[in-house]
Structures are given as C-alpha cells and as structure tokens.
Biotite code that builds the C-alpha atoms (Angstrom):
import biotite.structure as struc

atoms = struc.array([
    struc.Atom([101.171, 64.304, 90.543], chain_id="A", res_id=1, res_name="UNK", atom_name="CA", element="C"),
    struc.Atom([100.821, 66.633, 93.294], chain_id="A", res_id=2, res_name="UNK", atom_name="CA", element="C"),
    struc.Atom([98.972, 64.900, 96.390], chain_id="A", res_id=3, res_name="UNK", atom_name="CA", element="C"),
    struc.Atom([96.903, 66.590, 99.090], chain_id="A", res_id=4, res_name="UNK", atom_name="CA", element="C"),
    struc.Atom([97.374, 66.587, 102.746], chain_id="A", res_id=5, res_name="UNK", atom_name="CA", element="C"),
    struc.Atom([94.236, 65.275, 104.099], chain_id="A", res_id=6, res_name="UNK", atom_name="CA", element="C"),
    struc.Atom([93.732, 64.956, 107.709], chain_id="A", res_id=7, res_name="UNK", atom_name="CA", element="C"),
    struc.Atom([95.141, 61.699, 107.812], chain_id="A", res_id=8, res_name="UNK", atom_name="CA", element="C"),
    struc.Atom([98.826, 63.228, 107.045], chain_id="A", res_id=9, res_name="UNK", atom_name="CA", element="C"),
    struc.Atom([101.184, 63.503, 109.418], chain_id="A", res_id=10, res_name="UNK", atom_name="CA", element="C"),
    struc.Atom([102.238, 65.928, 111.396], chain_id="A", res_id=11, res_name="UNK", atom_name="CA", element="C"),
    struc.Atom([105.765, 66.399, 110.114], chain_id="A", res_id=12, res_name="UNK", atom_name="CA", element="C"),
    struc.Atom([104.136, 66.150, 106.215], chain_id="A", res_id=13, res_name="UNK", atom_name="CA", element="C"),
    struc.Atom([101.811, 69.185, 107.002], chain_id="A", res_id=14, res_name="UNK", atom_name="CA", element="C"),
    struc.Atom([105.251, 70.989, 109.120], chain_id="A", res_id=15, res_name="UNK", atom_name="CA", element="C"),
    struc.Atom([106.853, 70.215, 105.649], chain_id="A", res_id=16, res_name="UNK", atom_name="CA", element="C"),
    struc.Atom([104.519, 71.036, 103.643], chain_id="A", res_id=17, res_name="UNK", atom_name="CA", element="C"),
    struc.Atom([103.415, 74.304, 105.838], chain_id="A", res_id=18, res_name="UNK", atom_name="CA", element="C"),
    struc.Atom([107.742, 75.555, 105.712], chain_id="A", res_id=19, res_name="UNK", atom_name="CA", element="C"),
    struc.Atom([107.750, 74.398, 101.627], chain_id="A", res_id=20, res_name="UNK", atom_name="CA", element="C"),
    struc.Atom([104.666, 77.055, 101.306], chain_id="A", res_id=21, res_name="UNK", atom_name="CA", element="C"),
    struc.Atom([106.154, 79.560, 103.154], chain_id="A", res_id=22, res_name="UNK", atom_name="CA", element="C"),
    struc.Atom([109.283, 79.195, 101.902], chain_id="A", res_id=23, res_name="UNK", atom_name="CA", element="C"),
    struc.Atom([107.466, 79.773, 98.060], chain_id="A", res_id=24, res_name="UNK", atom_name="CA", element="C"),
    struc.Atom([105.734, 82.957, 99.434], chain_id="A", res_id=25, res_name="UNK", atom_name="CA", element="C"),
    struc.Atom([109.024, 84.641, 100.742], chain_id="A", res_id=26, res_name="UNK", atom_name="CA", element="C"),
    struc.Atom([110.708, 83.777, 97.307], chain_id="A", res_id=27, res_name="UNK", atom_name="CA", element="C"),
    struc.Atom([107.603, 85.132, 95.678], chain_id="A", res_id=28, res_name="UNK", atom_name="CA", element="C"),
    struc.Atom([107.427, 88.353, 97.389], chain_id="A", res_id=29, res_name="UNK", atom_name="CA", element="C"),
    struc.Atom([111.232, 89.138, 97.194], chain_id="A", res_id=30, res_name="UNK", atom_name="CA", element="C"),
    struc.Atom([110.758, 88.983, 93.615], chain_id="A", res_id=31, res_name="UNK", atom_name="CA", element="C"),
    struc.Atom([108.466, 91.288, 93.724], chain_id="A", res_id=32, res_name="UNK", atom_name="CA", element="C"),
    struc.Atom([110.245, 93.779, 95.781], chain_id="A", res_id=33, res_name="UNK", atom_name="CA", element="C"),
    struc.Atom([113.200, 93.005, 93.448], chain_id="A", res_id=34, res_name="UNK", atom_name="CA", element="C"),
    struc.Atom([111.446, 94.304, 90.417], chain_id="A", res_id=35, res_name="UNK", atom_name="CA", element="C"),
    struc.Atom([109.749, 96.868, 92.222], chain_id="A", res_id=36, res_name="UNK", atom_name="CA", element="C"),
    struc.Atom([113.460, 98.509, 93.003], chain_id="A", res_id=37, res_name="UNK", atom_name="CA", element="C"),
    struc.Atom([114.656, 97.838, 89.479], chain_id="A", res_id=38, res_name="UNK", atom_name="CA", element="C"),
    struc.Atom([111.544, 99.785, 88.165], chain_id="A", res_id=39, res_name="UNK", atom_name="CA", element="C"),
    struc.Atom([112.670, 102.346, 90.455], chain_id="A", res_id=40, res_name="UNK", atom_name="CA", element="C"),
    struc.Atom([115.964, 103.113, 90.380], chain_id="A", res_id=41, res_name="UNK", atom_name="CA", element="C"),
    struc.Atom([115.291, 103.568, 86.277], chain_id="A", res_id=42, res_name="UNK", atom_name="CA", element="C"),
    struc.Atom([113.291, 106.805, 87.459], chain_id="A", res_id=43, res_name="UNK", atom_name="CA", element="C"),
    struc.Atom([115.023, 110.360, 86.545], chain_id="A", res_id=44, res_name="UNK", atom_name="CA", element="C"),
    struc.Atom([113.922, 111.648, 90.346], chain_id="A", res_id=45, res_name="UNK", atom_name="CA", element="C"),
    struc.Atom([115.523, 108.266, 92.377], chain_id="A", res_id=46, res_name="UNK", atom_name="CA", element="C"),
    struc.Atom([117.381, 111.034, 94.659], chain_id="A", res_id=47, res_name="UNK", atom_name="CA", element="C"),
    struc.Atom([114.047, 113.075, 95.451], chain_id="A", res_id=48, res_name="UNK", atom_name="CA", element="C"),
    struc.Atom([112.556, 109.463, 95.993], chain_id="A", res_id=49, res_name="UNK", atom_name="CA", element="C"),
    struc.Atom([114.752, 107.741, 98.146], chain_id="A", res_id=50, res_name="UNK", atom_name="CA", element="C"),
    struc.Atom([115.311, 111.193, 100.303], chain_id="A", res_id=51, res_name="UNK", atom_name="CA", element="C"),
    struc.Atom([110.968, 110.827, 100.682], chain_id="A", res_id=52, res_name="UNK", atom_name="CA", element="C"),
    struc.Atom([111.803, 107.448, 102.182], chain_id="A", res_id=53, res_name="UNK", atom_name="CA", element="C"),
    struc.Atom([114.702, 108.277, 104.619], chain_id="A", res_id=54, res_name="UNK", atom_name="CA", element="C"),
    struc.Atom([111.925, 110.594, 105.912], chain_id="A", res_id=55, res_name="UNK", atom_name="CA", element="C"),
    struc.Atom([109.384, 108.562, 105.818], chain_id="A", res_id=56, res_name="UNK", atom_name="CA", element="C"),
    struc.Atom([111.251, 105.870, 107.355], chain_id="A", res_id=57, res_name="UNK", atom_name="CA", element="C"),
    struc.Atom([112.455, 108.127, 109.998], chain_id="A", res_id=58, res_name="UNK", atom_name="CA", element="C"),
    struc.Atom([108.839, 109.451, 111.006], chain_id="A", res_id=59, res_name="UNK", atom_name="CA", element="C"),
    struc.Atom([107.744, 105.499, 111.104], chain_id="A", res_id=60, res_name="UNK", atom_name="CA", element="C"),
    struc.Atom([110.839, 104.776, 113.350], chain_id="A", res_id=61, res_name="UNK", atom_name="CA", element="C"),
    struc.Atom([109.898, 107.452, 115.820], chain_id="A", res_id=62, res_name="UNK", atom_name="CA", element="C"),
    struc.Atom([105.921, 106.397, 115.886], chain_id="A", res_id=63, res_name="UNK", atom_name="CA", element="C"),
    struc.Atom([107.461, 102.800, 116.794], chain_id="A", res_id=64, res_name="UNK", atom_name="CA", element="C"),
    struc.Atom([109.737, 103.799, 119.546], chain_id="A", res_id=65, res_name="UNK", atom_name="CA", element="C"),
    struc.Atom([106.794, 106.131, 120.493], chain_id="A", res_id=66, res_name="UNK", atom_name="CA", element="C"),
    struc.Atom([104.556, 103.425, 120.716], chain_id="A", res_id=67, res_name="UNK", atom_name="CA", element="C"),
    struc.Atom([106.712, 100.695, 122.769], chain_id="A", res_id=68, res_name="UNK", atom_name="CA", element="C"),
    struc.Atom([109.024, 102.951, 125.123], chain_id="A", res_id=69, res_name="UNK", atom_name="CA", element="C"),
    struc.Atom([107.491, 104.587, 128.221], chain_id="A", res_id=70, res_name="UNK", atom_name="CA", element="C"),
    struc.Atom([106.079, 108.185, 127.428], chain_id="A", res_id=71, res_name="UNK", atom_name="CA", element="C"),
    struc.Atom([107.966, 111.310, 128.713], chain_id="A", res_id=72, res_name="UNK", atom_name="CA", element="C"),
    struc.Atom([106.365, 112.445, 132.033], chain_id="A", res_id=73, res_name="UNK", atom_name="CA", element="C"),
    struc.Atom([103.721, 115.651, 131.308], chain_id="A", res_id=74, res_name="UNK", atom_name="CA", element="C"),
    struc.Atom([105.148, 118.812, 131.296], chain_id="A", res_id=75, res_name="UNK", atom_name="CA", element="C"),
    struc.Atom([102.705, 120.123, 133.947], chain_id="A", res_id=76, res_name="UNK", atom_name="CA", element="C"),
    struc.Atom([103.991, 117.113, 136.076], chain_id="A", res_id=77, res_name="UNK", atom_name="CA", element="C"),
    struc.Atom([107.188, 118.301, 135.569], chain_id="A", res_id=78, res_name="UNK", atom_name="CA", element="C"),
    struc.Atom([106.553, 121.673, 136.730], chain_id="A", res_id=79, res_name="UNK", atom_name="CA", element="C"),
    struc.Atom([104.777, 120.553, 139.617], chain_id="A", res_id=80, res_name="UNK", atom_name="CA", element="C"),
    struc.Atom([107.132, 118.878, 140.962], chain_id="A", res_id=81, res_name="UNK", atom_name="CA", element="C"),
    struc.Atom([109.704, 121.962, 140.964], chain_id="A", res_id=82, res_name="UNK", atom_name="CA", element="C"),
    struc.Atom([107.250, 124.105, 142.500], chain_id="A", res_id=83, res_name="UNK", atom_name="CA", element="C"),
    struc.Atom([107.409, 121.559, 145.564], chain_id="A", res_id=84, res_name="UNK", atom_name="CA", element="C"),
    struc.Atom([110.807, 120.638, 145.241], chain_id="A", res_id=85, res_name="UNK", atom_name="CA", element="C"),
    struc.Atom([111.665, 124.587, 145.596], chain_id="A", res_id=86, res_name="UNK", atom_name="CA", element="C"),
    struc.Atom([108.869, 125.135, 148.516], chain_id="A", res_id=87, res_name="UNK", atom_name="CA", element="C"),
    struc.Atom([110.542, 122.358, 150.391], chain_id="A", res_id=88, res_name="UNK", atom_name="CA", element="C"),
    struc.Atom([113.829, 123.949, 149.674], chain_id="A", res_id=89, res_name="UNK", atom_name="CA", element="C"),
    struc.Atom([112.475, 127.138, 151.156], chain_id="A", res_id=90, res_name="UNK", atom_name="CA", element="C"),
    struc.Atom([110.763, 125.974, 154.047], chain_id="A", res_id=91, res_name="UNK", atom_name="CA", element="C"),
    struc.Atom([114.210, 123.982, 155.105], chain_id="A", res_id=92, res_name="UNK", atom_name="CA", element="C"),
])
C-alpha cells in the first residue's frame, strides 16, 4: 500500500520521503560495516590487521592535510633566500 510521489507531491512529502530514504541507507550500510567488523575481529591475525589500518589510516591522513593545507615553500626557495639574506648582511 505503498504510494508514489509523483510530481504532483509536495514539497515537504518528497523532503520526507527524500530524509525516510536516506535515513534507510545509513541504517543499511552501518549494518554492513557492523558485520563486516564482527567477521573481523573473529580472524587469528586482528593485531597484524588493525596495525595495517593505523598505517593506512595515517598515510590517508597525511595525503588529506597534504592536499588542503598550503605546501611547504621549495627547498631551492629556501636556499635562495639565505644566499641574499647573508649578501645583504655582508654588504651592510
């Protein structure tokens, strides 16, 4: 007894009925993840696996802050700039 919404449904049906989908979705995948762990954590090598994923998770963290922070200046900027730093040093 399930009724479509057709274009002549209102807006706050479809926001209802758009939130009530992805509400079923997040329920669904979380019960997937849950079974996922359960499977896992019955494996004889659990430590070797979850020390894969701290590094794995670690390397991912550092390729997002890599990607959205500003980049270090180039090392031969940096050394240019100390060669005129010091020849301004010397010349004063």
């Amino acid at each position: 007894m399930t009724r479509e919404a057709g274009p002549e449904g209102g807006l706050d049906e479809r926001v209802v009925l758009l939130v009530a989908g992805a509400a079923d979705l997040a329920v669904s995948a979380v019960g997937s993840a849950l079974g996922t762990v359960r499977g896992l954590l019955r494996r004889s090598d659990a430590a070797e696996l979850a020390a894969e994923a701290e590094q794995e998770l670690t390397a991912r963290g550092r390729l997002v802050l890599g990607r959205y922070t500003a980049p270090p200046p180039a090392h031969l900027e940096l050394l240019a700039r100390q060669v005129v730093a010091r020849r301004a040093a010397d010349d004063a």
